[in-house]
C-alpha positions as CSV (number, residue, x, y, z in Angstrom):
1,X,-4.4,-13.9,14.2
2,X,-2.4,-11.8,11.7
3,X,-3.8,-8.0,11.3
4,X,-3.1,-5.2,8.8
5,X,-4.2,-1.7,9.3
6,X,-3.9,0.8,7.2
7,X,-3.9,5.1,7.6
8,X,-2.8,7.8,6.1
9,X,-5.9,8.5,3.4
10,X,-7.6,11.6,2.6
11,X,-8.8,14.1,0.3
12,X,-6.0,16.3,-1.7
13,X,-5.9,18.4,-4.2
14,X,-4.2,17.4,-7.8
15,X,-0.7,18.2,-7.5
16,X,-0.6,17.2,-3.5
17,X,0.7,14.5,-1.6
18,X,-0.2,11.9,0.8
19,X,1.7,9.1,2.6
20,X,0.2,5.6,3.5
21,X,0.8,3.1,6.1
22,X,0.1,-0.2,6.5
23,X,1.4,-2.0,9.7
24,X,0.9,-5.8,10.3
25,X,0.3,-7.1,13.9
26,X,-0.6,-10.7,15.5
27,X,1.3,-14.2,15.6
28,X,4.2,-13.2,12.7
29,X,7.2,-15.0,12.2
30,X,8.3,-13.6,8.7
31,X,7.5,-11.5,6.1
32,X,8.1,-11.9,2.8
33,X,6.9,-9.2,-0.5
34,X,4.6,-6.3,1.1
35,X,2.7,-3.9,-1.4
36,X,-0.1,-2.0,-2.8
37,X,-2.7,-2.1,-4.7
38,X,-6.0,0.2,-5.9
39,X,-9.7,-0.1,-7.5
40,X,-11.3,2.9,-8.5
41,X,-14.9,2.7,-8.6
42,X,-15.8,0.3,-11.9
43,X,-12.5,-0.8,-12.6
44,X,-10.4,-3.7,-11.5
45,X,-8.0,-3.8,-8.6
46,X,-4.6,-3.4,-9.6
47,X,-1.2,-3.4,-8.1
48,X,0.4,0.1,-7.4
49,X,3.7,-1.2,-5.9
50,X,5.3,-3.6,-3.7
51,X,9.0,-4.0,-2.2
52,X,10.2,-7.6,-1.6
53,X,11.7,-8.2,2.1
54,X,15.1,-7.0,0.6
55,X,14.2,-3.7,-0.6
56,X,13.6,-4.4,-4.3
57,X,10.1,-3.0,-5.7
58,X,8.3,-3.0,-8.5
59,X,5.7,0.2,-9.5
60,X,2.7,0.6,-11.9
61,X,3.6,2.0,-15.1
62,X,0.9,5.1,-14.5
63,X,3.2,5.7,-10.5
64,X,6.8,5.8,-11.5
65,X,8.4,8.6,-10.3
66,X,5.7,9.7,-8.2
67,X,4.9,7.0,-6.0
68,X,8.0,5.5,-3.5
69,X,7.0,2.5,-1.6
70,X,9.6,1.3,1.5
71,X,8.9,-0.8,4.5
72,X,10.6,-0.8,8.1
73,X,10.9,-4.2,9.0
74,X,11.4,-4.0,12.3
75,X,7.6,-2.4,13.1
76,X,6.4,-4.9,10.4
77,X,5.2,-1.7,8.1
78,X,5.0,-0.3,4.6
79,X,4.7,2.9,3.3
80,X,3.6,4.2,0.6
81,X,4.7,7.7,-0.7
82,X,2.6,9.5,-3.1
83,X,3.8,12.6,-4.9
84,X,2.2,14.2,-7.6
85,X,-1.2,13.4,-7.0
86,X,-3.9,13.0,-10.2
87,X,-7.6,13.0,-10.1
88,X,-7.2,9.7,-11.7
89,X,-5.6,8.3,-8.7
90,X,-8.7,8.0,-6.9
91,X,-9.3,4.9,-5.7
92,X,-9.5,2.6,-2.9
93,X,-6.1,2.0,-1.6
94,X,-5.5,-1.5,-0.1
95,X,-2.2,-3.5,1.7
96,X,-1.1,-6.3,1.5
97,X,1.5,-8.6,3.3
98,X,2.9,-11.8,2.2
99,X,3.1,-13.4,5.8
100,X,4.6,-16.9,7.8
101,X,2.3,-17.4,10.8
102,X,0.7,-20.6,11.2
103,X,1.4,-21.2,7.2
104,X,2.3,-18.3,4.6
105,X,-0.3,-16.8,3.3
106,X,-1.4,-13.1,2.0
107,X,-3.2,-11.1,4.3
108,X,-5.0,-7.3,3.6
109,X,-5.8,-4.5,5.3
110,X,-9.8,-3.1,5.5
111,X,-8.4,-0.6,2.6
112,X,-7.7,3.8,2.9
113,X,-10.0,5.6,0.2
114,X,-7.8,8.7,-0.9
115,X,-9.7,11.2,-3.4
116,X,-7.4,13.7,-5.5
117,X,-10.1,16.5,-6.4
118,X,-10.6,20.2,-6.5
């Protein structure tokens, strides 16, 4: 069994910062594109980042330049980095791995609310 759990949400202030992880655990023998994504209350779930297993990411228009996403493939985990904080990046925050175990195939974590408010 493959397993992704997530930490790192909260409630911030606008402005503030919070850092996620996400770390994958189980029968794993490669892991390809790891990432992000959100859905606020309403609206759709939508991809925030996600960094292939060379390094090379890919951000939401509405993140860039506040949001840094990075991995450390050796504990199996991503990160995501998030600067700047707006009210409307409220949302459910959820990871996602592109994983080899018995076959490839995505897996998610349980999701990390994190609520920018006053």
């Amino acid at each position: 069994q493959v397993q992704l759990v997530e930490s790192g949400g909260g409630l911030v202030q606008p402005g503030g910062s919070l850092r996620l992880s996400c770390a994958a655990s189980g029968s794993i023998f490669s892991i390809n594109d790891m990432g992000w994504y959100r859905q606020a209350p309403g609206k759709q779930r939508e991809l925030v980042a996600r960094i292939t297993d060379g390094g090379s990411t890919k951000y939401a228009d509405s993140v860039k330049g506040r949001f840094t996403i990075s991995r450390d493939n050796a504990k199996n985990t991503v990160y995501l980095q998030m600067n700047s904080l707006k009210p409307e990046d409220t949302a459910a925050y959820y990871c996602y791995a592109d994983i080899l175990s018995r076959l490839w195939a995505d897996y998610w974590g349980q999701g990390t609310q994190v609520t920018v408010s006053s």
